[in-house]
DOVEXZA-903946 format. One line per field, with one value per residue (C-alpha): residue number from 1; residue in three letters; x, y negated, z negated. Coordinates in steps of 0.02 Angstrom, whole numbers, plus 50000, padded with zeros to 5 digits. Layout:
% residues N
seq <- NUM,... $
type <- ALA,... $
px <- X,... $
py <- Y,... $
pz <- Z,... $
END
This chain:
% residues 483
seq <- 1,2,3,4,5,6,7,8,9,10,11,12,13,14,15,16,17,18,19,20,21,22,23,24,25,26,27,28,29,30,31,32,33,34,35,36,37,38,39,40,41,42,43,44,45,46,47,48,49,50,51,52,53,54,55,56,57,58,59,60,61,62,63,64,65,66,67,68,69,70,71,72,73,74,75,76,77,78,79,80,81,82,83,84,85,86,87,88,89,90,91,92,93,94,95,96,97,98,99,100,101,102,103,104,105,106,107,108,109,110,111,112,113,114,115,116,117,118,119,120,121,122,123,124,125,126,127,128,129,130,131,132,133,134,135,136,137,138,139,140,141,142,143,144,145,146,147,148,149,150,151,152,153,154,155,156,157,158,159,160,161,162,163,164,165,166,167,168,169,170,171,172,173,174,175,176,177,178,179,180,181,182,183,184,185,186,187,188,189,190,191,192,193,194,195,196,197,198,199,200,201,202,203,204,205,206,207,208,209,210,211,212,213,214,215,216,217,218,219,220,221,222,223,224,225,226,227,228,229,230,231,232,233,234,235,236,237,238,239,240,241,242,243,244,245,246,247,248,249,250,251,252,253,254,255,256,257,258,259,260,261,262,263,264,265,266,267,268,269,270,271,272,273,274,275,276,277,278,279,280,281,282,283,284,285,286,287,288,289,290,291,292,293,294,295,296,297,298,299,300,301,302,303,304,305,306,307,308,309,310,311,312,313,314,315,316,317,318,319,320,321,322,323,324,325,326,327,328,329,330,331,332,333,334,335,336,337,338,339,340,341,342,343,344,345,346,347,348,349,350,351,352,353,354,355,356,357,358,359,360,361,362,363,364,365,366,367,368,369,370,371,372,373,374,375,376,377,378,379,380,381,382,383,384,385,386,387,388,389,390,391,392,393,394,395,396,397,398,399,400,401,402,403,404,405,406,407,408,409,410,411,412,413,414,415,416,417,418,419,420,421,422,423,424,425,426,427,428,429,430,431,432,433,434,435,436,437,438,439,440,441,442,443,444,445,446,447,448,449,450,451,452,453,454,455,456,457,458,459,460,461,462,463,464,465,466,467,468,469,470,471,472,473,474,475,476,477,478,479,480,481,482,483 $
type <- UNK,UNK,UNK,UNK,UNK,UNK,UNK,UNK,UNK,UNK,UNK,UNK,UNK,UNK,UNK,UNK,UNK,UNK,UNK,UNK,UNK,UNK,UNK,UNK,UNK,UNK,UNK,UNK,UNK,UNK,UNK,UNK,UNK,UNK,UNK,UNK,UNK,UNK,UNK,UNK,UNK,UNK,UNK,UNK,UNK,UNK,UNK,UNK,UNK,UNK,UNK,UNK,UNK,UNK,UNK,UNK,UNK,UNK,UNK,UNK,UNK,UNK,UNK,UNK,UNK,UNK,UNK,UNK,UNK,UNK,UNK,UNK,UNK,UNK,UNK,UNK,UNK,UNK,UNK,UNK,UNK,UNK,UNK,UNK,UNK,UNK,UNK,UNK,UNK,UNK,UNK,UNK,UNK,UNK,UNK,UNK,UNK,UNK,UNK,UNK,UNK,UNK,UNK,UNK,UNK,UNK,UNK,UNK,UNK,UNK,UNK,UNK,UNK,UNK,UNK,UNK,UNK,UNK,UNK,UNK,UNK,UNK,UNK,UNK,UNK,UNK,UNK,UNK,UNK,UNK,UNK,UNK,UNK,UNK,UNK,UNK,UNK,UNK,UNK,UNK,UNK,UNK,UNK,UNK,UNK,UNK,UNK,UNK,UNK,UNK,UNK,UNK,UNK,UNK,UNK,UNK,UNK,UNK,UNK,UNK,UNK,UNK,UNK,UNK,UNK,UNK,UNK,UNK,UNK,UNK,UNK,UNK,UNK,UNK,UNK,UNK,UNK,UNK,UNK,UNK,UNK,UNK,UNK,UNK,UNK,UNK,UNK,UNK,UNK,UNK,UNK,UNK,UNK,UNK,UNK,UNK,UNK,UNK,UNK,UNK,UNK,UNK,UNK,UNK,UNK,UNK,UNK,UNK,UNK,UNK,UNK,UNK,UNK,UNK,UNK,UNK,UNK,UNK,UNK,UNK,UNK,UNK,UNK,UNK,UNK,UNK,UNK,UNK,UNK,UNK,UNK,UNK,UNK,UNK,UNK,UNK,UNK,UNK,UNK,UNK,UNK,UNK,UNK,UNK,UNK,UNK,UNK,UNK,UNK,UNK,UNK,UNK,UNK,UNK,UNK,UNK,UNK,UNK,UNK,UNK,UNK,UNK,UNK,UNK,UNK,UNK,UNK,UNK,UNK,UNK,UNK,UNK,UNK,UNK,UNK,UNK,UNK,UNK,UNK,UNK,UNK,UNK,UNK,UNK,UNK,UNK,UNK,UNK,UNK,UNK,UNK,UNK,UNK,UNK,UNK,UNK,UNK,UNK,UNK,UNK,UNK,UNK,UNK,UNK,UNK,UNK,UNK,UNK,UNK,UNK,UNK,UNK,UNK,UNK,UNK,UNK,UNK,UNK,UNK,UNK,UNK,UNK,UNK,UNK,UNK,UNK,UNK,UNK,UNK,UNK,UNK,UNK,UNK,UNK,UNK,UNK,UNK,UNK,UNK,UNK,UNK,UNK,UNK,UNK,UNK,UNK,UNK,UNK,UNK,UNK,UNK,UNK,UNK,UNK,UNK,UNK,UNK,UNK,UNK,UNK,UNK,UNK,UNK,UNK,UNK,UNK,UNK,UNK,UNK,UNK,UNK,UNK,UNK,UNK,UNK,UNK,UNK,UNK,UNK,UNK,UNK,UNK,UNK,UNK,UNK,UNK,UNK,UNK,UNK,UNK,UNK,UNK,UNK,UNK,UNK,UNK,UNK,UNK,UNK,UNK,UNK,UNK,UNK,UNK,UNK,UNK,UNK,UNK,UNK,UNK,UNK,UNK,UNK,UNK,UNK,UNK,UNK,UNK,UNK,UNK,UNK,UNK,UNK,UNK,UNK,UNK,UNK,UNK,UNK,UNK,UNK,UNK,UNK,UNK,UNK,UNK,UNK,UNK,UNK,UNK,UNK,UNK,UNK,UNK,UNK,UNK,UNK,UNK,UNK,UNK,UNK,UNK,UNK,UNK,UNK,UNK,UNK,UNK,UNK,UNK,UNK,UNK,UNK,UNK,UNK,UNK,UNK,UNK,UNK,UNK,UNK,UNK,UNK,UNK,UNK,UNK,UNK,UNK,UNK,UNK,UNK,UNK,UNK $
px <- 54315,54290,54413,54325,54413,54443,54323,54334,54530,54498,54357,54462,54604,54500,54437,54588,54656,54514,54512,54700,54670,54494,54530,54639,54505,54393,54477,54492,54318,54293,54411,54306,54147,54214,54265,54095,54013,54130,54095,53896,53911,54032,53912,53765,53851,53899,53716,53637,53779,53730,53542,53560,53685,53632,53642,53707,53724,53901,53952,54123,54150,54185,54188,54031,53907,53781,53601,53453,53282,53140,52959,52879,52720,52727,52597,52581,52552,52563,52665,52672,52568,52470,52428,52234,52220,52055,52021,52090,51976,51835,51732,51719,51544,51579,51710,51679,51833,51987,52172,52243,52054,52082,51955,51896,51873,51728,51708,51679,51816,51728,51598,51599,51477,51384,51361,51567,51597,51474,51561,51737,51637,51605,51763,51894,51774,51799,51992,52015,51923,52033,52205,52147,52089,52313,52383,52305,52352,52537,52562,52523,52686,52697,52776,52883,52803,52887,52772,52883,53040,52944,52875,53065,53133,53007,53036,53216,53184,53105,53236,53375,53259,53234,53433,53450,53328,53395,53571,53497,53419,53552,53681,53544,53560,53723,53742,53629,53709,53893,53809,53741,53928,53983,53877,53906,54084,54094,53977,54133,54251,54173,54150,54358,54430,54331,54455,54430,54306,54292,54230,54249,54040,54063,54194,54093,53952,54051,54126,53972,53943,54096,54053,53878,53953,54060,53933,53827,53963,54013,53815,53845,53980,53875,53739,53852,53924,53739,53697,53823,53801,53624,53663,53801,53676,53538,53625,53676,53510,53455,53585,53566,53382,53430,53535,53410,53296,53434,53457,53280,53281,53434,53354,53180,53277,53378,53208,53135,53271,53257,53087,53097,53222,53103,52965,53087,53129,52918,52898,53047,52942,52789,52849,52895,52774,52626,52731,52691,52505,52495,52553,52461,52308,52347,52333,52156,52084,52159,52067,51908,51900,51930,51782,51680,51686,51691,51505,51491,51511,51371,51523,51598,51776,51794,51949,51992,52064,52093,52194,52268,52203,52373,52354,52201,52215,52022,51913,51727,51713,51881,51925,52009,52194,52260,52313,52158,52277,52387,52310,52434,52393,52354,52542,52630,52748,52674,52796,52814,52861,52903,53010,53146,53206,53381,53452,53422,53411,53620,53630,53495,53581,53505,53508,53466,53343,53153,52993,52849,52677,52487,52371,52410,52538,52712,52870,53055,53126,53254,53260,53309,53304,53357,53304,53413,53375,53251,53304,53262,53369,53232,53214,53113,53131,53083,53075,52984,52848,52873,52736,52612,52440,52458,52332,52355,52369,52464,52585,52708,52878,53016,53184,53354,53512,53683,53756,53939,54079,54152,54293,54187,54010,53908,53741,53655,53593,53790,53790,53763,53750,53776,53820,53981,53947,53930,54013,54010,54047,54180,54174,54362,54363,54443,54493,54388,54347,54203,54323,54327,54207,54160,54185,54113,54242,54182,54251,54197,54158,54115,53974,54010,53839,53681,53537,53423,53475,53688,53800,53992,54093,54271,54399,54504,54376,54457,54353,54195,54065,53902,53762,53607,53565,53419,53467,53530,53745,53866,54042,54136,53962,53996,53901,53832,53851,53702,53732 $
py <- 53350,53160,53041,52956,52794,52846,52709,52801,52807,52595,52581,52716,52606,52434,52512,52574,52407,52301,52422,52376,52176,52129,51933,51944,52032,51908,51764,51837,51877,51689,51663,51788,51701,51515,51566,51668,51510,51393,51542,51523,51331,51324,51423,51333,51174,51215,51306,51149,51037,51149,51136,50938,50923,50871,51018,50961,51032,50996,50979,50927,50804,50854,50794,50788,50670,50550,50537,50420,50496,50357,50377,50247,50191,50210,50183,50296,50226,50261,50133,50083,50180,50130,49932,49913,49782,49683,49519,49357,49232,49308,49287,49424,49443,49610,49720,49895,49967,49943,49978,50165,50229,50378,50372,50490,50463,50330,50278,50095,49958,49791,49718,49533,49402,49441,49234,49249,49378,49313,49165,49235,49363,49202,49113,49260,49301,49107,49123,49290,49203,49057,49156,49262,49142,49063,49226,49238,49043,49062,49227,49136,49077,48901,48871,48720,48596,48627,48522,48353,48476,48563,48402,48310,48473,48455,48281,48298,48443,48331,48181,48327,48357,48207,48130,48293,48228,48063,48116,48231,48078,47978,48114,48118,47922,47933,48066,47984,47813,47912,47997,47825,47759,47906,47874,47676,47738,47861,47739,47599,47725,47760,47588,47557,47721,47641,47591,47386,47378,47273,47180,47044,47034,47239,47217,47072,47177,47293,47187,47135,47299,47340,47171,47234,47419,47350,47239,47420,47470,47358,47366,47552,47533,47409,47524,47659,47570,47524,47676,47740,47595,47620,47809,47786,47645,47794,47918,47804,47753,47936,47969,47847,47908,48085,48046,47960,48103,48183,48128,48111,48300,48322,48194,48319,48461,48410,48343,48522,48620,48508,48537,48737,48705,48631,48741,48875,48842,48808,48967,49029,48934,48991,49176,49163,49070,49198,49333,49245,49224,49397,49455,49330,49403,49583,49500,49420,49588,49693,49564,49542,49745,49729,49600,49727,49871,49794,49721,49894,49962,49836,49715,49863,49905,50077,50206,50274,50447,50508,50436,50310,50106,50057,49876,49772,49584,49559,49439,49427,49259,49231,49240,49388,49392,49510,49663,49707,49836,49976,50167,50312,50457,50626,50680,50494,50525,50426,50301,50274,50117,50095,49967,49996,49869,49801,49904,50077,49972,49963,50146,50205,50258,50290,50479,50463,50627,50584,50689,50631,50676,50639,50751,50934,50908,50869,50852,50802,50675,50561,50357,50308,50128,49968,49812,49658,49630,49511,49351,49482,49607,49721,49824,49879,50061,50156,50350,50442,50583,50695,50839,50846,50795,50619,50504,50321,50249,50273,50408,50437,50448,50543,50508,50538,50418,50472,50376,50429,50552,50545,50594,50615,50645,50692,50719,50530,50577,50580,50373,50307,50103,50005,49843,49860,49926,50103,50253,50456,50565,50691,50840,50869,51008,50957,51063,50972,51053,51139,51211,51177,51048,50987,50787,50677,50549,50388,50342,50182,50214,50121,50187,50170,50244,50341,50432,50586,50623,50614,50460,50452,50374,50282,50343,50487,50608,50767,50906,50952,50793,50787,50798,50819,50800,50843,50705,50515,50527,50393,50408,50528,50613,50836,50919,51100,51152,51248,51417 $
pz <- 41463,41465,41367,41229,41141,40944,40884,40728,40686,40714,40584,40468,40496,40438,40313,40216,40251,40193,40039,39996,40018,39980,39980,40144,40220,40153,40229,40424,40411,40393,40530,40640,40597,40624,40806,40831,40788,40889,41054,41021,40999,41170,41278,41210,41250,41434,41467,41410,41508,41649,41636,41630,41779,41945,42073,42219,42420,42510,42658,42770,42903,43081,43262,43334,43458,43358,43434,43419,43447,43478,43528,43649,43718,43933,44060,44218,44377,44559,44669,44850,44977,45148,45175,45176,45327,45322,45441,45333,45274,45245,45069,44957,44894,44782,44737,44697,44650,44530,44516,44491,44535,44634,44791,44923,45118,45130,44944,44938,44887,44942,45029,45118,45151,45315,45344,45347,45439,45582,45568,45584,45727,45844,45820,45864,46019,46085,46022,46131,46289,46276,46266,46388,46528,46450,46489,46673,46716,46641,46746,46919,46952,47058,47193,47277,47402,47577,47673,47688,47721,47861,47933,47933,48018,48127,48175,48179,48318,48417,48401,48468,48619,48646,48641,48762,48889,48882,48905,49041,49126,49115,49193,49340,49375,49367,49483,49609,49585,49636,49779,49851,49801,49897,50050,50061,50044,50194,50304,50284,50306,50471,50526,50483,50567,50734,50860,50901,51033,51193,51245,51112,51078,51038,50883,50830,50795,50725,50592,50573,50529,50420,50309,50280,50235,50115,50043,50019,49941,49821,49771,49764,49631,49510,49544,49471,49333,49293,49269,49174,49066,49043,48995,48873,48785,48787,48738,48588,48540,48556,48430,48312,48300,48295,48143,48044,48059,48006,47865,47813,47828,47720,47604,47620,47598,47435,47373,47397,47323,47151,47151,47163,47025,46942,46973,46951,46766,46743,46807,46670,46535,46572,46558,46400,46347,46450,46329,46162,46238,46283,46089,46021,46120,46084,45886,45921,46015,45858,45744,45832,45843,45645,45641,45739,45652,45476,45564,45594,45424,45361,45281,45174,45156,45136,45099,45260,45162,44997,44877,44737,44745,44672,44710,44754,44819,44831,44700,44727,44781,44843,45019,45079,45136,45285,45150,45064,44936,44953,44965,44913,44977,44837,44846,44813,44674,44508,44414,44213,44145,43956,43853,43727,43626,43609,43474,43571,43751,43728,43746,43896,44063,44218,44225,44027,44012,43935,43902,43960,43874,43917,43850,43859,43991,43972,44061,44085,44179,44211,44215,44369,44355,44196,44217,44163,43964,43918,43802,43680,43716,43762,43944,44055,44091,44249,44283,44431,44400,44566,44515,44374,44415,44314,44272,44315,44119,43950,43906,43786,43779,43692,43728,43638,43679,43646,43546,43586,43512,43340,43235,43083,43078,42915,42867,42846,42674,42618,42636,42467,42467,42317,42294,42368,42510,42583,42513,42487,42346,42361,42242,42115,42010,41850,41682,41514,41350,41455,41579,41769,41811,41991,41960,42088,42146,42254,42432,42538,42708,42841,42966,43136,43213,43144,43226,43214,43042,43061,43040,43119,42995,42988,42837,42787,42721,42641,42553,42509,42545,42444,42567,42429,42270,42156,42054,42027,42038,41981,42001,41862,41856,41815,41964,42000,42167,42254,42284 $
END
């Protein structure tokens, strides 16, 4: 059986009472209906205070990394490649193609003047003959002249055969000189070791004889000494003469060994300078074969494979110089440029990440290269595109910088600026004749960095931080908190 509270034995009870004491029972029913009143006016009060009170959204500040999101304008292109060599000097009468056109094998980039090129034909053909007919005459070496070294040995020969004959003759007239000395000699000898002879007409005759055998003699001896004389003064002469050829064969000699120095070191120079011919020949073929076959092609330039033009140096008109362009071949990784400006150029990195978009297609990256700021403050960015088939021309960019690590980070929308500067509102719950009420309470801040919708700021911040409000606030203002 279920309890039931004796509502009755209450009402019995009030009644009996109010029975006994009509005017006290009078007076707490005013009572009663004052403070019925006073509840209906309270909780009309607060549900219109309510009604009128900004509702607000809080948050609380915590440690986080502040980012800056930026869009910018980029333009694809595709760098470097193969040198397009054409013959310098030649005029351009048309050019067919531009920079970042993709080309096959054959298209058409420009065509020169045949009057030129006919020109330029005839000259490198008389520039090869000459350096050719240089190379051959530099590669002969030369050679010393001998001739007056070979003609002074020569002569000097003969002056040693002939001091040897006349020593030779003059040992053979002195040789027959002592043997006639010798023989006048042994005749007086002869005539002396005779006994005297008798009678006294006898040994007259023979010292008649003995006086002429001396007289022999003693012409004998001059003969002798005349002829030694004679060959000493020969022999002298011969020498003398043999000594001046001599020396004009040393003389020759010393002549001829300076001049194969000489030639020698010619010879040295004219190596070298046959080598530098040679190259510049092997320059002047390569060129005149480039004449030729751009004669060939009827005066057109044409790509020799497929690819990228990413740079062309030819101007109708214009004459050409030796690298026509550059030609990257299909696979030649494409570049992006953009720009940021100073306030988010402070914070790129190379290594920064980026998205890329053109079209339908899209990608990530990285930069990979800052160039020094600009008197503006602005840079120039770089970042490679290694796969994507990209077309030479604008893109756009997305890329988020980091800003750095914080202490406090709140929602931007908490930053309230007034006159005084920048501030948030903390919520204070606070007992008034309403009860509890969330008060807002105003604290200056200073921001320290803001991006992508958060902002790290300096302070103490403790408690709940207003993030959002449906409403103007002020300071002191009664809140309602969202739910």
């Amino acid at each position: 059986m279920k309890f039931r509270f004796p509502f009755y034995r209450i009402r019995t009870a009030f009644a009996a009472w109010k029975n006994s004491d009509p005017k006290q029972a009078g007076r707490l029913g005013t009572v009663v209906r004052f403070f019925a009143v006073m509840l209906i006016l309270t909780l009309t009060a607060r549900g219109i205070a309510g009604a009128s009170m900004p509702k607000v959204t809080l948050g609380q500040a915590s440690a986080g990394s502040i980012t800056q999101s930026s869009t910018a304008s980029g333009t694809i292109s595709v760098q470097g490649g193969t040198p397009l060599t054409v013959p310098e000097g030649l005029l351009v009468a048309q050019v067919t193609a531009t920079t970042g056109q993709t080309l096959s094998k054959g298209d058409a980039i420009a065509r020169f003047d045949e009057v030129s090129l006919a020109q330029a034909l005839a000259t490198k053909q008389a520039q090869v003959k000459q350096l050719e007919v240089s190379a051959m005459q530099l590669s002969d070496p030369d050679k010393a002249d001998g001739f007056a070294l070979q003609q002074a040995q020569q002569q000097l020969e003969r002056a040693y055969s002939d001091a040897q004959k006349t020593w030779q003759d003059g040992e053979n007239a002195i040789e027959k000189a002592r043997q006639q000395r010798d023989a006048a000699q042994n005749a007086l000898n002869a005539l002396q070791n005779q006994p005297v002879a008798t009678p006294e007409s006898a040994e007259a005759e023979r010292q008649q004889k003995i006086a002429e055998a001396k007289a022999a003699l003693d012409a004998a001896e001059s003969a002798l000494a005349a002829a030694q004389k004679n060959a000493e003064d020969a022999n002298e002469a011969a020498t003398d003469t043999a000594q001046s050829y001599e020396d004009a064969r040393n003389s020759a000699a010393h002549t001829y060994s300076q001049s194969a120095e000489d030639v020698a070191k010619t010879n040295e120079a004219n190596q070298a300078q046959a080598t530098v011919t040679q190259a510049q020949l092997d320059i002047a073929r390569a060129e005149l074969s480039a004449l030729q076959s751009l004669k060939a092609a009827d005066c057109v330039l044409s790509a020799p494979e497929d690819g990228t033009l990413t740079q062309l140096n030819l101007e109708a008109g214009q004459n050409s110089s030796s690298v026509a362009g550059l030609l990257a071949d299909q696979n030649a990784a494409s570049v992006l440029t953009f720009s940021l400006e100073q306030a988010s150029a402070r914070l790129a990195t190379v290594g920064t990440q980026i998205t890329v978009k053109q079209g339908s297609q899209s990608m990530q990256t990285t930069i990979t290269a800052l160039s020094d700021p600009s008197e503006e403050g602005s840079i120039q960015i770089t970042a490679m595109l290694h796969s994507g088939d990209w077309k030479a021309g604008s893109a756009t960019v997305e890329i988020k910088l980091n800003a750095g690590q914080y202490e406090q980070c709140l929602p931007a929308t908490a930053i309230q600026t007034d006159s005084s500067g920048m501030f948030v509102y903390l919520v204070e719950e606070r007992a008034t004749l309403l009860g509890i009420q969330n008060v807002l309470i105003r604290l200056p801040v200073t921001v320290e960095a803001q991006g992508d919708g958060m902002a790290a700021v300096s302070g103490s911040i403790s408690g709940q931080v207003v993030t959002g409000a449906d409403k103007p606030l002020s300071e002191g203002s009664w809140v309602r908190v969202a739910s």
